[in-house]
C-alpha positions in Angstrom: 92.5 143.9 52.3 90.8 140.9 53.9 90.3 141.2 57.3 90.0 137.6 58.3 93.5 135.5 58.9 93.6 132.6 57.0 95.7 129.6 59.1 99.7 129.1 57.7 100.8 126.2 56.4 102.6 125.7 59.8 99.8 126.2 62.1 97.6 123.4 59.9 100.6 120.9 59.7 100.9 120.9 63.4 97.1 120.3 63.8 97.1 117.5 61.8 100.4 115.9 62.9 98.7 116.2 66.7 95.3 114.7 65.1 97.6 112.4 63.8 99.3 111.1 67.0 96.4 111.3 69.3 94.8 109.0 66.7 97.3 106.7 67.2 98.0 106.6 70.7 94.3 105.8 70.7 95.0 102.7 68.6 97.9 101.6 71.0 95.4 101.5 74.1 94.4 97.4 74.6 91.5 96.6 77.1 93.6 94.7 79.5 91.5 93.3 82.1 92.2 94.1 85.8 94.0 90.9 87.4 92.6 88.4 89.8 93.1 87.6 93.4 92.2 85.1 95.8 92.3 84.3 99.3 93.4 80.4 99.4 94.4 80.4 102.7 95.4 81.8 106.1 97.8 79.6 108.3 98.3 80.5 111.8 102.2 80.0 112.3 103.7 79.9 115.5 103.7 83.6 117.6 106.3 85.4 119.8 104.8 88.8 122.0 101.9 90.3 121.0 102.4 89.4 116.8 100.8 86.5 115.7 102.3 85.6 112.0 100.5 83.7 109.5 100.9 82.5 106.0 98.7 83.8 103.2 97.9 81.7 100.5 97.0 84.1 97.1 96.4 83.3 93.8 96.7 85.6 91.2 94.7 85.3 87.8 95.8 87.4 84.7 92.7 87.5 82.1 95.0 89.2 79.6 97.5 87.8 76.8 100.6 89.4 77.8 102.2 88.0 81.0 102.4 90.6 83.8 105.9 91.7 86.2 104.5 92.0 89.3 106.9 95.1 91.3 105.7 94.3 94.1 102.2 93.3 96.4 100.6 94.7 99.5 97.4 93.1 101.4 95.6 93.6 103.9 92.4 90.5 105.7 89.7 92.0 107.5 87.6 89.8 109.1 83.9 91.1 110.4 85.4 94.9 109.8 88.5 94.6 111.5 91.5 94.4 110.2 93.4 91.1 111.2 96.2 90.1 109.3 98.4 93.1 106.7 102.0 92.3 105.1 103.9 93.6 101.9 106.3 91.9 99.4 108.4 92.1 96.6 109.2 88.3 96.0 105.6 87.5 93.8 107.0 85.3 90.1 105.7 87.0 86.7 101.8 85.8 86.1 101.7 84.5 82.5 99.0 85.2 80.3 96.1 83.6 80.5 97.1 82.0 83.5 97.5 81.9 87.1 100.6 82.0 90.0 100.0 80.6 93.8 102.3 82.5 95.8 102.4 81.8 99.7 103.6 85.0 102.0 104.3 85.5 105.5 102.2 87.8 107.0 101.8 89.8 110.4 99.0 91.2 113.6 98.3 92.3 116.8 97.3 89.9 118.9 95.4 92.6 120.7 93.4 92.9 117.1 92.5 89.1 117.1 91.8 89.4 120.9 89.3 92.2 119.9 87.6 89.9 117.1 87.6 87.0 119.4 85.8 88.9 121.9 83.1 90.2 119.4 82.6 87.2 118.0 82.3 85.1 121.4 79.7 88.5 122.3 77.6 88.1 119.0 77.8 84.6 117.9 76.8 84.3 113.8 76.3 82.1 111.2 78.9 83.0 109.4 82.4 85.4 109.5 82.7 87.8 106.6 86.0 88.6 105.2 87.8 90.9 102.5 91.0 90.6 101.0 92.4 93.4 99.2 95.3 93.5 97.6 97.7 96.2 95.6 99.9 95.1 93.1 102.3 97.5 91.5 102.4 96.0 87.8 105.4 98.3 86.6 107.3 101.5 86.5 104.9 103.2 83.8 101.5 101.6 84.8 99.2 103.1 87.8 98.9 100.1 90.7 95.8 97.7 90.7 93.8 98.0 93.4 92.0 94.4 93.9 89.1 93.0 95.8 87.8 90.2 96.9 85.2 89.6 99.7 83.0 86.4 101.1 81.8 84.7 104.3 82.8 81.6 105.5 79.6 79.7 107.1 80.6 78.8 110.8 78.0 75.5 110.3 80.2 74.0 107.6 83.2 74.4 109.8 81.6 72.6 113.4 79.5 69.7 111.3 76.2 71.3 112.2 
């Protein structure tokens, strides 16, 4: 008698049918590119209480071929650390490929927060105010969210003519 088992038919038909499918699923997989998004502007609006609203210019850049359903979007804008202005929304158009969508939203803070930054930045006068966007867009049922950011400085001389 031999001593070693030799695989069954069945056992080797199932390895290759999994080789098979991994291999595959491996061919499905595209290198999309992570979207794009921009700060194009923050609008003060008019405030009531302690909430100062603002409107927050975005645009979104898609790198890829296949346009992208956008679920929905939530952002946050700190400015020298602290976060100013936040807001969520489920209103953003479908970003073609290879192309771009502005979308303006409506967004909320404290005025206590903006009170803060004002104070710090009368306290330590600079150059220039950094700021980061970042932003979460939740591209569809199946797909994990995107996690975008994008972060700069706007030079105070540029702004006052000095």
């Amino acid at each position: 008698m031999n001593a070693t088992k030799t695989p069954s038919l069945r056992s080797m038909v199932t390895a290759i049918l999994c080789l098979v499918v991994l291999t595959g699923c491996t061919g499905l997989q595209r290198s999309h590119q992570v979207p794009e998004v921009y700060l194009t502007k923050l609008t003060p609006m008019a405030s009531s209480g302690l909430e100062q609203r603002f409107l927050v210019g975005l645009r979104i850049v898609n790198p890829n071929r296949g346009a992208i359903d956008i679920a929905g979007l939530s952002y946050g804008v700190t400015v020298q650390g602290q976060k100013l202005v936040s807001g969520v929304s489920s209103n953003i158009p479908r970003v073609p490929g290879y192309g771009e969508t502005e979308v303006t939203l409506e967004a909320a803070t404290n005025l206590l927060g903006a009170a803060r930054l004002l104070s710090e930045l009368l306290s330590q006068p600079a150059d220039a105010i950094n700021y980061e966007l970042e932003a979460r867009l939740d591209v569809g049922r199946f797909a994990l969210p995107v996690t975008v950011k994008e972060a700069g400085a706007i030079k105070l001389g540029a702004i006052s003519g000095n």
